[in-house]
Structure formats: structure tokens, C-alpha cells
C-alpha positions as CSV (number, residue, x, y, z in Angstrom):
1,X,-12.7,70.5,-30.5
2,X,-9.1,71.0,-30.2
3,X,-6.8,69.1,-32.7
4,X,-3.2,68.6,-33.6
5,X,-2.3,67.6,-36.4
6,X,0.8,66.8,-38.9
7,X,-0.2,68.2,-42.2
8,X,2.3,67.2,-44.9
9,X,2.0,69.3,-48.3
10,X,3.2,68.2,-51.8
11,X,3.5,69.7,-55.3
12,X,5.3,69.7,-58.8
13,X,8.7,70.6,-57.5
14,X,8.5,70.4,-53.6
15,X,7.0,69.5,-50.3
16,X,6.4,70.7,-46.9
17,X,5.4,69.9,-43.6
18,X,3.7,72.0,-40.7
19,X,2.1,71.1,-37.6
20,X,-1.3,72.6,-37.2
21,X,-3.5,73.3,-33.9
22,X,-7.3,73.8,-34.8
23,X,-10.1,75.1,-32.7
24,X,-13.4,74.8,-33.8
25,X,-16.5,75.8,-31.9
26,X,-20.0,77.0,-32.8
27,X,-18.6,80.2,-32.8
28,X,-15.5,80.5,-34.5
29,X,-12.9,78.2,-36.0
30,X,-9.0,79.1,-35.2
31,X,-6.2,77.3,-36.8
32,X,-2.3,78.4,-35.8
33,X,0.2,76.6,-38.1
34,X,4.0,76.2,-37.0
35,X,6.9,74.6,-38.7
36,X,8.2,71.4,-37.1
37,X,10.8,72.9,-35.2
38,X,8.3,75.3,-33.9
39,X,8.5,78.8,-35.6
40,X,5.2,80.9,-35.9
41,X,4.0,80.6,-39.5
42,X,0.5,81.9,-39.2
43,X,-2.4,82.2,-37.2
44,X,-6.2,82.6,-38.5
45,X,-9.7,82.8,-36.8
46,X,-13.1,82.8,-38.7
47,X,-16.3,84.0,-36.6
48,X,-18.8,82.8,-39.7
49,X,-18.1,87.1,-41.0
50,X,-14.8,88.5,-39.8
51,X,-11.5,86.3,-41.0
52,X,-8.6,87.6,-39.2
53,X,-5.1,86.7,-40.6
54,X,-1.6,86.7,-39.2
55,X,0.9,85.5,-41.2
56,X,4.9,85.0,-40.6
57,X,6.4,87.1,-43.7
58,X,9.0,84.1,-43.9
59,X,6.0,82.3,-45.0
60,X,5.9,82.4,-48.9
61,X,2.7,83.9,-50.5
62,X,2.0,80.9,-52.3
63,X,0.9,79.7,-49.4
64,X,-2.4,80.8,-48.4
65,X,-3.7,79.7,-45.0
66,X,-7.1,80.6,-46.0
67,X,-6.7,77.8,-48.8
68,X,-5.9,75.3,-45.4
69,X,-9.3,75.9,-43.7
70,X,-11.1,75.6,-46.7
71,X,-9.2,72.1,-47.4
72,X,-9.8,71.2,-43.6
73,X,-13.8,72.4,-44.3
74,X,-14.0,70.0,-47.5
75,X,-12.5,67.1,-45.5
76,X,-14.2,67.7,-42.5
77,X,-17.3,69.6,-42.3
78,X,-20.7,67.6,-42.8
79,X,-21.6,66.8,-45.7
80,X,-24.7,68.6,-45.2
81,X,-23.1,72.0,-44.3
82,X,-20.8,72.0,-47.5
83,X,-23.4,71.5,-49.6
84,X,-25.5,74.3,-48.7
85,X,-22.6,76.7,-49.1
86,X,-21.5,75.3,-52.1
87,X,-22.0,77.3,-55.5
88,X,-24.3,77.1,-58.0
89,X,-22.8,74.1,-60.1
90,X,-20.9,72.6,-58.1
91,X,-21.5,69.3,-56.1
92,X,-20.3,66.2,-53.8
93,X,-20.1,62.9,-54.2
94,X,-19.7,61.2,-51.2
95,X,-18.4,57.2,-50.3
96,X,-17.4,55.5,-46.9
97,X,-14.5,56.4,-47.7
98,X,-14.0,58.9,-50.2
99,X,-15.6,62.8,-50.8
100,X,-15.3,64.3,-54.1
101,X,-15.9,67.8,-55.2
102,X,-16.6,68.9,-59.0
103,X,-17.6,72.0,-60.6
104,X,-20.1,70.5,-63.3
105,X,-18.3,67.5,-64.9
106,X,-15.1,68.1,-63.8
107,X,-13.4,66.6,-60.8
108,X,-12.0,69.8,-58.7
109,X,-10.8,67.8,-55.7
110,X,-10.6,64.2,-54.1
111,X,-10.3,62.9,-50.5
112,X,-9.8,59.8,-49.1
113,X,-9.8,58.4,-45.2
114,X,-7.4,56.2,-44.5
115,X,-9.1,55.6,-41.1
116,X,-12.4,54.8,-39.7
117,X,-13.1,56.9,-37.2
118,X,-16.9,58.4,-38.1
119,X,-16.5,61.8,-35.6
120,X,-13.1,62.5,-37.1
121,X,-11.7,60.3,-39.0
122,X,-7.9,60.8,-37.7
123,X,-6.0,60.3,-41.6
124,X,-6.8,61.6,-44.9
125,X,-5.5,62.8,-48.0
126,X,-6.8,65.5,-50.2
127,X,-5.9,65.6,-53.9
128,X,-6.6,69.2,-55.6
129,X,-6.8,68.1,-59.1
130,X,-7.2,71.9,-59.9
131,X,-4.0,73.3,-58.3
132,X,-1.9,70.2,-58.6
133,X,-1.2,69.3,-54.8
134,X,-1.5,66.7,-52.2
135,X,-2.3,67.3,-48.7
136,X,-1.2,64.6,-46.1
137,X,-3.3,64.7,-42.5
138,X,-2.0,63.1,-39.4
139,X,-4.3,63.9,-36.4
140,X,-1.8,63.7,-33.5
141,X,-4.2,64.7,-30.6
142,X,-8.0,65.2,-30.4
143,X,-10.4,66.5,-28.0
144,X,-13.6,67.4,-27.2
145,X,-13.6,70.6,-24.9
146,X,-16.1,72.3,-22.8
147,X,-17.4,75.9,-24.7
């Protein structure tokens, strides 16, 4: 898959925006984030053991693009898949429309679709009741590419 998408972040205090190109294979995942006027912020690739990281040092270190691909896993990945790699204790609850994640009783995060697509459903939003922010996802392009 290769996908572009509009990811709009918000928090206690502020809010940003970055446009996001991910690459996911059986093999690796790779996600580049720019800024909207096209600077560099980070690039990240995951081979399922090595994470390498490149990241813009303009980019604050509150944000984490590690933190991104774990967001993108919990809204994405199968439901399946995230359960088996999820830790002792913790659990999903899954709707049509909604996934959430808790850590015994409590509610760690929340997504919702805001579309209906069932390969990849093209908007969401993910609450981190944890951390305290909102993620915003606009797929703009989507494809399915040869390996």
C-alpha cells in the first residue's frame, strides 16, 4: 500500500498539521511526514526488528513519530494482529464503527471511522484519553502496489 494522508493533531494548548506518506508491505512499514508547505520533518522504517529514525531537529521532541505508527497500527492494523501483540491486560473492543483500547478498566484510547470503506476506511479520528490528544486522518490518495 501506498497512502497519503492529511493528519491533523490537537492538544491542551495547540494544534498541528502534517501530511504523511505511508508504505506498508509484508516486509516493512515506512512513514515520511512533511509539513504542509513541504519541509522534511521525519522519516521512519520498521522491518518487524530494526526501527530506523530520522528526524528534522526543528521538529520538537514532544513529538514522537514512533507514537504516529503506533496510532496508525491501532487504527489500522487487523484487529486480529493487535490483539496478539497486545500486553497482558490490555484489550479491544471493537464496533462497525468504533475500536477501543483499555488497559484493565480504563479506557486508554478511542477511534472512530467517519467513513465506510472496509479495506481502509479513508477518515478517522483517534482520541488518546491517556495523553490528552486528538488525531484527525484525511487519506488523500490510496494504492495498492505491486511488492
Amino acid at each position: 500500500r501506498h497512502v497519503l494522508q492529511l493528519v491533523a493533531a490537537s492538544w491542551p494548548g495547540g494544534n498541528a498539521s502534517l501530511l504523511c506518506v505511508l508504505e506498508l508491505n509484508a516486509q516493512r512499514i515506512a512513514l515520511a511526514g512533511t509539513s504542509k508547505d513541504g519541509l522534511s520533518l521525519f522519516n521512519l522504517s520498521y522491518d518487524g526488528e530494526n526501527l530506523v529514525l530520522d528526524k528534522n531537529p526543528l521538529l520538537p521532541d514532544t513529538v514522537d513519530p514512533r507514537a504516529i505508527v503506533a496510532d496508525m497500527q491501532l487504527i489500522y492494523w487487523p484487529v486480529a494482529a493487535l490483539q496478539y501483540r497486545l500486553p497482558p491486560g490490555w484489550h479491544l473492543q471493537t464496533g462497525a464503527t468504533r475500536r477501543e483500547l483499555f488497559q484493565g478498566e480504563e479506557k486508554i484510547a478511542e477511534i472512530v471511522y467517519l467513513s465506510s470503506e472496509t479495506d481502509w476506511p479513508r477518515h478517522a479520528e483517534l482520541a488518546n484519553l491517556r495523553y490528552g490528544y486528538r488525531l484527525s486522518i484525511d487519506t488523500l490518495s490510496y494504492e495498492l502496489v505491486s511488492e
